[in-house]
C-alpha positions in Angstrom: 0.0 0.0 0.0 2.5 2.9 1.1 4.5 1.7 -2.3 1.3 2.0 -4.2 0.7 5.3 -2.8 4.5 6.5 -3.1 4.3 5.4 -6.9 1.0 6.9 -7.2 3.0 10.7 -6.4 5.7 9.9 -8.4 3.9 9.7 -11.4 1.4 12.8 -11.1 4.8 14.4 -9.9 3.6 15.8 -6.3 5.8 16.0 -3.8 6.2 13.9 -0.9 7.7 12.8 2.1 8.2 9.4 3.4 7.9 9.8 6.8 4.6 11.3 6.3 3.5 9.0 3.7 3.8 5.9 6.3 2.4 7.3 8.7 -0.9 8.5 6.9 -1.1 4.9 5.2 -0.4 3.5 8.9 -3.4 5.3 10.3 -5.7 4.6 7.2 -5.4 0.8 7.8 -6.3 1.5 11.4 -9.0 3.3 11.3 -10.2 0.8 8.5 -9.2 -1.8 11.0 -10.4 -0.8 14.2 -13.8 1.0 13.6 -15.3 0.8 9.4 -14.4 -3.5 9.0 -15.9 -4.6 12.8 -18.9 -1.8 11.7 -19.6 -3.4 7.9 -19.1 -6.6 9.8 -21.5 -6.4 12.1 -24.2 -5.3 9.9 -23.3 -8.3 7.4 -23.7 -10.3 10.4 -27.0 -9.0 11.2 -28.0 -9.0 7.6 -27.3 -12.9 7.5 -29.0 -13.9 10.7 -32.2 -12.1 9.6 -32.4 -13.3 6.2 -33.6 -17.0 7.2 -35.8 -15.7 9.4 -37.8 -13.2 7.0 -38.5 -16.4 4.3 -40.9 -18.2 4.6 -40.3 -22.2 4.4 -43.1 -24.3 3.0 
């Protein structure tokens, strides 16, 4: 990812500094990691648990 995202500067040519660069991808996979996956996870888990119970079975 933080290559990706180097390469990514290099070729629209913007500036950029590695230190900062790992540390912003560092804290995007956190917050991804800690609070959106467990959220979008949850509700995919509710989502599935309701499903069988809202058809009805003949």
């Amino acid at each position: 990812m933080i290559r990706g995202n180097i390469e990514w500067h290099r070729t629209t040519g913007r500036t950029y500094s590695l230190p900062v660069q790992i540390r912003n991808t560092m804290e995007l996979v956190e917050q991804v990691a800690r609070f959106k996956a467990p959220k979008y996870l949850s509700a995919y888990m509710d989502v599935l648990h309701m499903h069988p119970r809202s058809t009805v079975r003949t």
